[in-house]
C-alpha positions in Angstrom: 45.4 -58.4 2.0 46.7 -56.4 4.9 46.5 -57.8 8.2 46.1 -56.5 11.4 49.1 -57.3 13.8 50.4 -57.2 17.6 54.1 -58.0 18.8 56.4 -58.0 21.4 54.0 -57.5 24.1 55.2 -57.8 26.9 53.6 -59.0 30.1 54.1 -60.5 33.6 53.0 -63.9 35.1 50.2 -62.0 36.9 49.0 -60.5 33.3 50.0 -57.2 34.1 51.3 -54.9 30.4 52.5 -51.6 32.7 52.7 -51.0 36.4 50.7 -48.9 38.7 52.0 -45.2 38.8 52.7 -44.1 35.3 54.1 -41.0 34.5 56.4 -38.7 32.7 59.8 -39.9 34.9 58.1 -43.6 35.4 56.6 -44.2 31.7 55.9 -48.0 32.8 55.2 -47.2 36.4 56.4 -49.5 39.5 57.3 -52.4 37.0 60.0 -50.0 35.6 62.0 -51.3 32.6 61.8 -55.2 34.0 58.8 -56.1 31.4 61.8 -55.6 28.4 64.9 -56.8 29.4 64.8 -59.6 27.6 64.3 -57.4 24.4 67.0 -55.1 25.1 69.1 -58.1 25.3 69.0 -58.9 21.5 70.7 -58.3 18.7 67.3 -56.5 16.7 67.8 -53.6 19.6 71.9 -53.3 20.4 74.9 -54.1 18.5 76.6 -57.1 20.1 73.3 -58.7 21.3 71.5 -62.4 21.5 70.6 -63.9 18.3 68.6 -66.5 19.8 65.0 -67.3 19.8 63.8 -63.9 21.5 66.1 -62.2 18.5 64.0 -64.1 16.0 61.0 -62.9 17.8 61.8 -59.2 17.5 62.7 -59.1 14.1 59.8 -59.6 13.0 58.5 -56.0 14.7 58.7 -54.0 11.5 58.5 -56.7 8.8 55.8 -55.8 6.3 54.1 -52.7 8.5 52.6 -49.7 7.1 51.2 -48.0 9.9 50.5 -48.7 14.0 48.0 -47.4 15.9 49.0 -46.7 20.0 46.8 -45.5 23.0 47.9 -41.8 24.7 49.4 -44.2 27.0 51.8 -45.0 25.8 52.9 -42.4 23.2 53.5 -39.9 26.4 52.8 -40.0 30.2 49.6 -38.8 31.8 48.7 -35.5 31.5 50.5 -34.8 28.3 47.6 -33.4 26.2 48.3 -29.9 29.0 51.7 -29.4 27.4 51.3 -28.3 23.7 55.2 -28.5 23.0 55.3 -32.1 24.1 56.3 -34.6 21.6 55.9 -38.3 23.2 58.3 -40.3 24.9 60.0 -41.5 22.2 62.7 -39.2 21.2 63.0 -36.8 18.0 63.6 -40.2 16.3 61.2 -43.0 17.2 61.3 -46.2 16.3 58.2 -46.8 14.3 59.0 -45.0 11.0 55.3 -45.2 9.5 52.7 -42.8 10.8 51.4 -43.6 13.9 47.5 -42.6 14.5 47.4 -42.0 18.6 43.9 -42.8 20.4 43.4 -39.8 22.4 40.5 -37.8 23.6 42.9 -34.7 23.3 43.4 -34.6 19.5 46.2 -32.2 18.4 47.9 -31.1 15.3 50.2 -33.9 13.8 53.6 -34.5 14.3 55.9 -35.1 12.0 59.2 -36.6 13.6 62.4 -37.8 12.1 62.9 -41.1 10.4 59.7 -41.5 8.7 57.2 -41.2 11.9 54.1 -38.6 12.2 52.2 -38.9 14.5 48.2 -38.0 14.1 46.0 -37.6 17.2 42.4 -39.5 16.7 39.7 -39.5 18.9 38.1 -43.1 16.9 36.7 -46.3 18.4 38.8 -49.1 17.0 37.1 -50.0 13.9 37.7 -46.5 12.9 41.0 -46.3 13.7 41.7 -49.3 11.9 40.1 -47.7 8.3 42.4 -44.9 8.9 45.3 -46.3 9.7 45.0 -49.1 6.9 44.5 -46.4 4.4 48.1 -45.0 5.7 49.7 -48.4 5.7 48.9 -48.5 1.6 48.5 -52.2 1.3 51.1 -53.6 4.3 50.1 -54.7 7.9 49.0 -52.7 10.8 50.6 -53.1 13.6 48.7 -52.2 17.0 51.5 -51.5 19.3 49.7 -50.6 23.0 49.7 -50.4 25.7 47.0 -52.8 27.0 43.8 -51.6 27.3 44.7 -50.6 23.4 45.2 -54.0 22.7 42.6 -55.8 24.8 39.9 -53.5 22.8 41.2 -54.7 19.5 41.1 -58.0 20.5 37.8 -57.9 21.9 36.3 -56.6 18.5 37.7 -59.0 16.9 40.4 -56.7 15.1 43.6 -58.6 15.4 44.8 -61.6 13.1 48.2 -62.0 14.8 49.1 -61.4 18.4 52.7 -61.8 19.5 52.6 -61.7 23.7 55.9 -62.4 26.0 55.4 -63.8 29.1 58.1 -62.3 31.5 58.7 -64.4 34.8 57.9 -61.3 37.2 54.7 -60.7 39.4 53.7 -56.8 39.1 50.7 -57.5 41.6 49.2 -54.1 40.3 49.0 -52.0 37.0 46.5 -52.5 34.2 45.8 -56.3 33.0 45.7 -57.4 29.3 43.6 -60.1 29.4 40.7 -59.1 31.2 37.1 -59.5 29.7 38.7 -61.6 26.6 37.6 -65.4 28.1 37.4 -67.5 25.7 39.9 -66.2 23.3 41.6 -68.9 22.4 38.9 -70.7 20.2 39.3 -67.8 17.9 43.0 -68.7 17.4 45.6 -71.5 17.0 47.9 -71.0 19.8 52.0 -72.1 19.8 53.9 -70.9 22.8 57.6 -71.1 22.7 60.1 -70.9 26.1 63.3 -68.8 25.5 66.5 -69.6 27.6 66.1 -66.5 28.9 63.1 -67.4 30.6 60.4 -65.4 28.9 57.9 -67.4 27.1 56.9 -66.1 23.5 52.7 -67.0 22.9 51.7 -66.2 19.4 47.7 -66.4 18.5 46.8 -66.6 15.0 43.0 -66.1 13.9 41.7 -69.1 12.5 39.9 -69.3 9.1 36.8 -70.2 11.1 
């Protein structure tokens, strides 16, 4: 059976996913690019990178995915529903390959994108958008990819089997929080957390059978 799936997450030691101040030159706001260095330091994203523990970590970003499901967020800055010919921040070729069903309250026409990604605009609470996007996937995992409110919501209605969150040693002070309103989560889950030498700290949370 499919599973429902988060990874690579990245946040800082204050809990912050994405600064204050989004926007179309600033896609992660004040906190910049510093809550993914450590991933663009691995072999899974350049030629010539780590293959360490964080390497390990990213690999398994695709494994086994059918579909992922994003907030408007983060598939374009904010605003981007007033620009018809916009086409997300991810390039002609982004890096999901799979459709990709975007939670927006502006739905558009798909797009269909190089490399195996189209992305479908839904306006659907996260039980819905689960349905659809599991029907996509065809029998492999759904991966929710972000940004945090996304995930937080998923979590909350007890959506996700597998969360993959990297704790980066920065203090954002401001942005939006992932863990806010989700006390208590860890009873739902058996918890391993794993320190890299690069100083991030890899927590995984897998549902329990109870």
């Amino acid at each position: 059976m499919s599973i429902t799936r988060v990874h690579n997450f990245s946040i800082s030691l204050d809990g912050f996913g994405t600064g204050e101040g989004q926007s179309r030159e600033a896609f992660f706001g004040h906190a910049g690019e510093r809550l993914h260095q450590w991933m663009f330091a691995t072999r899974w994203w350049q030629h010539g990178g780590s293959g360490g523990i964080d390497d390990v970590f990213t690999q398994q970003h695709d494994r086994g995915i059918g579909a992922e499901i994003m907030g408007a967020g983060k598939w374009g800055y904010p605003g981007w529903h007033e620009d018809p010919e916009w086409k997300g921040a991810w390039g002609p070729n982004p890096p999901f390959h799979t459709p990709v069903f975007v939670l927006t309250h502006h739905p558009r026409p798909s797009i269909k994108m190089e490399g195996g990604t189209t992305f479908h605009f839904i306006d659907a609470s996260p039980a819905e958008a689960i349905e659809r996007a599991r029907e996509a996937a065809d029998g492999k995992d759904v991966r929710i990819g972000g940004g945090p409110t996304v995930i937080r919501d998923f979590v909350a209605a007890g959506l996700v089997d597998h969360l993959h969150v990297v704790v980066v040693p920065i203090l954002l002070g401001r942005g939006v929080r992932l863990w806010d309103g989700l006390e208590g989560l860890e009873k739902r889950y058996e918890v391993e957390a794993v320190s890299s030498p690069s100083g991030v700290t890899h927590v995984t949370f897998t549902r329990t059978s109870g």
